[in-house]
C-alpha positions as CSV (number, residue, x, y, z in Angstrom):
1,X,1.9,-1.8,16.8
2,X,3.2,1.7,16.2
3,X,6.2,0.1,13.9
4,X,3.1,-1.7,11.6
5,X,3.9,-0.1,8.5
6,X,7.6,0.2,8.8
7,X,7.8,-3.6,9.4
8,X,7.5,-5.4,5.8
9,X,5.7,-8.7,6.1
10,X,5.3,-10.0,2.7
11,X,9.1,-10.0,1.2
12,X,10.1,-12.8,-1.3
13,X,10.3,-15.4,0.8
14,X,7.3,-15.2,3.2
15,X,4.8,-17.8,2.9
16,X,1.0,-15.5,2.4
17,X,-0.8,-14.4,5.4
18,X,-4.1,-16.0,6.8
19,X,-1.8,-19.3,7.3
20,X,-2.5,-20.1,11.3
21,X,-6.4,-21.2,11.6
22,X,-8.9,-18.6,14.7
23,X,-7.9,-21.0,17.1
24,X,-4.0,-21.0,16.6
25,X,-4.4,-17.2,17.2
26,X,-6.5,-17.5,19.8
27,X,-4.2,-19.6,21.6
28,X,-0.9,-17.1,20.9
29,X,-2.9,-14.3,22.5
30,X,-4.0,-16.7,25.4
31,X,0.0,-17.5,25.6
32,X,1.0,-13.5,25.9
33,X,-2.0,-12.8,28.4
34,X,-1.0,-15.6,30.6
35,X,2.4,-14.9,30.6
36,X,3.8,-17.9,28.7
37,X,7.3,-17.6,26.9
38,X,6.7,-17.4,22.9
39,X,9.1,-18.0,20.6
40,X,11.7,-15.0,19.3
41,X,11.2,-12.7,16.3
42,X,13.6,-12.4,13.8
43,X,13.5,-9.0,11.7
44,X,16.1,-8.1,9.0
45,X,17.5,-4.6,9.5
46,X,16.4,-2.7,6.0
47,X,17.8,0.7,8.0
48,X,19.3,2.8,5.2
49,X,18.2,0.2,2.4
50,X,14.2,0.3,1.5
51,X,12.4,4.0,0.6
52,X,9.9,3.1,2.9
53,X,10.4,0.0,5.7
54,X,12.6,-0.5,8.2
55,X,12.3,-4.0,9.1
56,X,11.6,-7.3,7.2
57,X,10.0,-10.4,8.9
58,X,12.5,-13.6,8.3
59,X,10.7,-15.5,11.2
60,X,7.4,-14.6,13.3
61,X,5.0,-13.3,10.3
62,X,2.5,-15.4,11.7
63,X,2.9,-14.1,15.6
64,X,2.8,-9.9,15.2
65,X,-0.1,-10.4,12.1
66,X,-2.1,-12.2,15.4
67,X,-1.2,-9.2,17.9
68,X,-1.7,-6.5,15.2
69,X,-5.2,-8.4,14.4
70,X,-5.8,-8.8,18.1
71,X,-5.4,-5.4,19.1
72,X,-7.7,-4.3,16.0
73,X,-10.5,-6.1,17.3
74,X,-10.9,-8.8,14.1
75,X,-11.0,-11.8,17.0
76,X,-12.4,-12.4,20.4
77,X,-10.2,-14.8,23.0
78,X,-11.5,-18.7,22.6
79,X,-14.3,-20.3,24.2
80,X,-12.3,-22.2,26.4
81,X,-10.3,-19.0,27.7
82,X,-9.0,-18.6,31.1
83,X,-6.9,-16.9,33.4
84,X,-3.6,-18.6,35.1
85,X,-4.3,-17.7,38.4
86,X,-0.4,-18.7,38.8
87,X,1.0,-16.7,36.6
88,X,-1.4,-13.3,37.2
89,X,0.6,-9.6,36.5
90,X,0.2,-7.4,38.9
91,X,-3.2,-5.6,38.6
92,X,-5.1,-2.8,40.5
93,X,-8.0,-3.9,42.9
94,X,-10.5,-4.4,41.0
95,X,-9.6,-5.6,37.5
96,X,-12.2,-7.5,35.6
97,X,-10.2,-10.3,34.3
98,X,-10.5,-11.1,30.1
99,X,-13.7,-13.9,29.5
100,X,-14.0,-16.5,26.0
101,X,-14.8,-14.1,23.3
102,X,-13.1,-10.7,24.9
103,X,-12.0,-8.5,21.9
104,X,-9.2,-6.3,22.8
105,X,-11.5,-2.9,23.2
106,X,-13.7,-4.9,25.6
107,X,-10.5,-5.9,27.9
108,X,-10.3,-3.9,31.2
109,X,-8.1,-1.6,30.7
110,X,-5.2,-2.8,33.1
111,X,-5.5,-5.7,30.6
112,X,-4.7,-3.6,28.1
113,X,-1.9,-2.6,29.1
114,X,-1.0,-5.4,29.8
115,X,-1.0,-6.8,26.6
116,X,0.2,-3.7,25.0
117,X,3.3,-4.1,27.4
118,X,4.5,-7.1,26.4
119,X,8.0,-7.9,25.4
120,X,9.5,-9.8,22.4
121,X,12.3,-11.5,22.2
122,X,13.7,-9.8,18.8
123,X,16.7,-11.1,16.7
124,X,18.5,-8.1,14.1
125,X,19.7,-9.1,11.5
126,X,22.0,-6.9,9.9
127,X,24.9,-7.0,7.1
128,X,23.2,-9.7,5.8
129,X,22.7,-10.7,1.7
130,X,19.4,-11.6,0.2
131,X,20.6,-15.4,-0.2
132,X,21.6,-14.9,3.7
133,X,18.3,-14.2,4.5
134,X,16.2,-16.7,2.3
135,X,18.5,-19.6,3.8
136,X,17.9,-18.2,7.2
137,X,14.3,-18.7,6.7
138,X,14.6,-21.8,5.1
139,X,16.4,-23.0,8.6
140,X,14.2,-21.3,11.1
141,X,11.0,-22.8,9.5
142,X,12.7,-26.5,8.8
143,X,10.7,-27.9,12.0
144,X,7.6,-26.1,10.8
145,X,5.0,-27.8,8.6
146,X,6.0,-25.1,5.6
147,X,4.8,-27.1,2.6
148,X,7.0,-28.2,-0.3
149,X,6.1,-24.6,-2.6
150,X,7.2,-22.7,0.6
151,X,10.4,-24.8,1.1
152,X,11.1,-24.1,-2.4
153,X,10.2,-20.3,-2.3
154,X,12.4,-20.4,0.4
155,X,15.2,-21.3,-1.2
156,X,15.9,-18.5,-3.3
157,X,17.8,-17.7,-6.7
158,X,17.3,-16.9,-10.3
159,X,14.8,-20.2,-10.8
160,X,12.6,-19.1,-7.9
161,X,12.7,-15.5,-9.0
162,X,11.2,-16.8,-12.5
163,X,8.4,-18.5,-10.6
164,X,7.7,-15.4,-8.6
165,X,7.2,-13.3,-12.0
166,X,5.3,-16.2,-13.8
167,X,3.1,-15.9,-10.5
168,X,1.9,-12.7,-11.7
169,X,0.4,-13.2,-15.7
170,X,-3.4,-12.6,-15.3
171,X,-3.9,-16.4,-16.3
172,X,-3.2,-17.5,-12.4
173,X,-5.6,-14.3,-11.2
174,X,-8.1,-14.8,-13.8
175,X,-8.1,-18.6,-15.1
176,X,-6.8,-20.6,-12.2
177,X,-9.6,-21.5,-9.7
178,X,-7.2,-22.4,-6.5
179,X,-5.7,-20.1,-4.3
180,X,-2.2,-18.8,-3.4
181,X,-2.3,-19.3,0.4
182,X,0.0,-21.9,0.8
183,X,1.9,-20.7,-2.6
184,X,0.2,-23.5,-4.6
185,X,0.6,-20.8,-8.0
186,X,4.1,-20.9,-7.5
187,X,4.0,-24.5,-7.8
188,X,1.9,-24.4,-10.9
189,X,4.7,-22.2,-12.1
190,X,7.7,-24.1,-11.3
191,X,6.3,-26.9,-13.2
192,X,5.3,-24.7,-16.2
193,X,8.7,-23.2,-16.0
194,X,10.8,-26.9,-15.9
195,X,8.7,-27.5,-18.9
196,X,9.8,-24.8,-20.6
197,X,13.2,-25.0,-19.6
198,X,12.9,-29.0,-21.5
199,X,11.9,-27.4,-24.6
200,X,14.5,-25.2,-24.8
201,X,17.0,-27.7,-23.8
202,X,14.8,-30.2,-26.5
203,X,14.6,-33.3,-24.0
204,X,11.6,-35.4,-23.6
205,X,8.8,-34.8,-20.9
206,X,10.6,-33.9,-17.6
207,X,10.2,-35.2,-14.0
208,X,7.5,-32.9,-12.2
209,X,7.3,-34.5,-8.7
210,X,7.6,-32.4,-6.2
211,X,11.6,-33.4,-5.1
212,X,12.2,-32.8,-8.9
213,X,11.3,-29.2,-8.7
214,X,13.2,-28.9,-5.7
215,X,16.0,-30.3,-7.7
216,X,15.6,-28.0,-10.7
217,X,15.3,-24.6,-8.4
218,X,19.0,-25.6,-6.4
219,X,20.5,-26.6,-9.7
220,X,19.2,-23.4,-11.4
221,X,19.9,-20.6,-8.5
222,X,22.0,-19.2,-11.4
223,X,20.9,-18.9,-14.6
224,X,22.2,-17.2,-17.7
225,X,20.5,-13.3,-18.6
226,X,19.8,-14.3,-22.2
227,X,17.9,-18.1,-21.2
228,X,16.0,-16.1,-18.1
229,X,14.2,-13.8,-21.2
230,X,13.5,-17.1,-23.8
231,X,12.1,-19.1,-20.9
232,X,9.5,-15.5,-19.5
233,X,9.4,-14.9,-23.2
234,X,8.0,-18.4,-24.5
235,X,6.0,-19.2,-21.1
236,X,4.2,-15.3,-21.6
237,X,2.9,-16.4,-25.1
238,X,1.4,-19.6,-23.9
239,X,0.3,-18.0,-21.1
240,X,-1.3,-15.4,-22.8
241,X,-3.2,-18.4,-25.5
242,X,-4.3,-19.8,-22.4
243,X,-5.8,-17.0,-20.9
244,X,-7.8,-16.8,-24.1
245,X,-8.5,-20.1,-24.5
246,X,-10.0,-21.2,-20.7
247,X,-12.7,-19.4,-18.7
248,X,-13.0,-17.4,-15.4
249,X,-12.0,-19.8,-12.9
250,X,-11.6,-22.7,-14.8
251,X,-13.0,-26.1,-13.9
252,X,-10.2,-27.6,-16.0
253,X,-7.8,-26.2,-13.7
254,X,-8.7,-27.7,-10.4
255,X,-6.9,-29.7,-9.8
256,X,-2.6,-28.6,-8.8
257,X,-0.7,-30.2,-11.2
258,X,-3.7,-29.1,-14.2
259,X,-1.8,-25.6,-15.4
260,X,0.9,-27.4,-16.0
261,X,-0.6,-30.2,-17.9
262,X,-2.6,-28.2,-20.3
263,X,0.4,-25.7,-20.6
264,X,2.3,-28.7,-22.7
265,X,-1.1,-29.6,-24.4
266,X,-1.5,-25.6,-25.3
267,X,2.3,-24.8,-26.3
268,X,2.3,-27.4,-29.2
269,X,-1.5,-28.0,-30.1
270,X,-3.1,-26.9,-33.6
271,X,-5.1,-23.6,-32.7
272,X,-8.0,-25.1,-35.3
273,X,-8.9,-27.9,-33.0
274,X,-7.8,-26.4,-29.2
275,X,-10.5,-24.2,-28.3
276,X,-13.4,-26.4,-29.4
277,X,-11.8,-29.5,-27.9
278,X,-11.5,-27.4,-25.0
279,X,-15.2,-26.4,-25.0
280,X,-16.0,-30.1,-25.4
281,X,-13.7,-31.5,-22.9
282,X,-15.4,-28.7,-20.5
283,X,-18.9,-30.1,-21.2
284,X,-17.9,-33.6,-21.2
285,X,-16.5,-32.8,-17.7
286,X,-19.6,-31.0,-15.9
287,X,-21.8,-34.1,-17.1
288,X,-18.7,-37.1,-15.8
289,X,-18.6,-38.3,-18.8
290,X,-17.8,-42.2,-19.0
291,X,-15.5,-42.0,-21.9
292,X,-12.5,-44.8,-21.3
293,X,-10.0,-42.0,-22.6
294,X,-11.4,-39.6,-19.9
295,X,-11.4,-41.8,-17.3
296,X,-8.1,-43.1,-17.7
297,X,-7.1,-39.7,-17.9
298,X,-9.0,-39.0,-14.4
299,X,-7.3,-41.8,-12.8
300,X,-3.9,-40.8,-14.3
301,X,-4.3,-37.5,-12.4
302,X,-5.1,-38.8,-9.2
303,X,-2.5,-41.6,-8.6
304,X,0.7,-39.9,-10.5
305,X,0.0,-36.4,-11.7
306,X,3.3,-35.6,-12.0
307,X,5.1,-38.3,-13.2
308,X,6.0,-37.9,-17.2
309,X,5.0,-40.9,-18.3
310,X,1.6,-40.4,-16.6
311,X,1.8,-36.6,-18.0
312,X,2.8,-37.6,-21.4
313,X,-0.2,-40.5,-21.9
314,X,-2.8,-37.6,-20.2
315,X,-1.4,-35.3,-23.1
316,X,-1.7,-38.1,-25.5
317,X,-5.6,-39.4,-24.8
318,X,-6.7,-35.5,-24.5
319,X,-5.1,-34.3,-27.7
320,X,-6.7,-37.5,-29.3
321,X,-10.5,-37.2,-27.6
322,X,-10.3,-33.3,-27.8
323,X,-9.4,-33.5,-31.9
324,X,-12.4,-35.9,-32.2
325,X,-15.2,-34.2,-30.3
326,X,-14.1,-30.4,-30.9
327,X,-14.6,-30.7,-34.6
328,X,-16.6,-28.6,-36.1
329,X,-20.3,-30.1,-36.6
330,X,-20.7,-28.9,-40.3
């Protein structure tokens, strides 16, 4: 608890916080209480080589933000709570022993220092590279249910690196209306980004499916200086349209694999008829409309949203429907 703010928990690689649910805390603290082993934390020595931290979290993110949240009173122990009689410290006469719902100021205070003197079983890393590191965590977390954005986040190299600064245009903060917990912008991005990469190479529609992005990011851990600025250059201007052209939180843009749909329909569509259609399209949608184009469309997205024949007929039926009803009336 003293080392919080020297110990960086958000490098690259790290999944976002607020991952486990209340009760897979409360069950971690019930662990350390009762004197259960828990798994070892591995921190990456940073010693000599960050202005500011001295530690990175590779593995364990998810076990000291539980302590640090515990001992700041932001959760109570679980309703089901209970002491191992077996497995009791040894206490002064008299200890009241934690309840369900105990916050951490309302333990007695043996218990507190109990808790508070806890060890960890900590792993150093030191002399170790960046892509050291990212493959570490991509190891450690392989028989953990990371998803497939945070396996690929993992993985490192000059692909993932363009995701990460994609990640940060105002369109995902402003536009995009799901969150980044379990890194689902970055997986907006990395679609965005293999489409991008197609127009530059000039192929057809590319493969977005989830083991075809992992593809892309191992086969492009190393990519030129001169193709890294066309692809951030040409995604930023159709990033940019689109923030313009789509609303606070858009409902266009539920679902996942939406940014990167309307990113190919945006890059290469006539600005005369986009942002009607797009108005249209938007009303049509809050009222289900029953429009065979739109429905195909709907059922495209939910049985193959990534695959490019299904993306290229979606683009194909919206370009047509959205041309026809965002005219203007006059």
């Amino acid at each position: 608890m003293a080392w919080r703010s020297a110990i960086a928990d958000d490098p690259p690689y790290q999944r976002a916080s607020g991952v486990w649910t209340l009760a897979k805390r409360q069950l971690f603290i019930d662990s350390l209480l009762n004197g259960y082993d828990v798994p070892k934390i591995y921190l990456h020595d940073l010693r000599g080589k960050h202005p500011t931290r001295v530690y990175a979290v590779v593995d364990g993110k998810q076990r000291l933000t539980t302590i640090w949240e515990y001992l700041t009173d932001e959760f109570g122990l679980a309703d089901d709570f209970r002491v191992e009689r077996a497995n009791l410290p040894d206490l002064p006469d008299g200890t009241r022993h934690p309840r369900p719902g105990t916050r951490f100021s309302e333990l007695d205070p043996a218990w507190q220092r109990v808790l508070r003197g806890t060890f960890l079983a900590v792993v150093l890393i030191q002399k170790a590279t960046p892509a050291d590191i990212e493959d570490l965590f991509s190891r450690l977390n392989n028989g953990e249910p990371l998803n497939a954005p945070e396996r690929r986040n993992a993985l490192g190299g000059d692909a993932v690196e363009l995701v990460r600064r994609i990640v940060e245009h105002r369109f995902f903060r402003d536009r995009v209306p799901f969150g980044n917990q379990r890194y689902h912008h970055h997986d907006a991005a990395a679609r965005i980004i293999v489409v991008a990469q197609a127009a530059i190479d000039g192929t057809s529609m590319p493969d977005l499916r989830a083991k075809a992005l992992d593809r892309f990011v191992r086969e492009h851990r190393r990519i030129p200086a001169g193709q890294r600025r066309a692809i951030l250059r040409d995604v930023a201007v159709t990033l940019d349209r689109m923030h313009d052209l789509f609303v606070t939180h858009d409902p266009l843009l539920t679902h996942r694999a939406a940014p990167g749909l309307y990113y190919c329909l945006v890059r290469d569509a006539d600005p005369s008829w986009l942002a009607p259609g797009l108005d249209a399209l938007r009303a049509a949608s809050s009222r289900r409309s029953s429009d065979e184009r739109l429905r195909e469309v709907a059922e495209l997205a939910r049985r193959r949203p990534d695959e490019p024949a299904s993306v290229a007929r979606r683009l194909e039926l919206l370009e047509g429907w959205m041309r026809e009803h965002g005219r203007d009336p006059r």
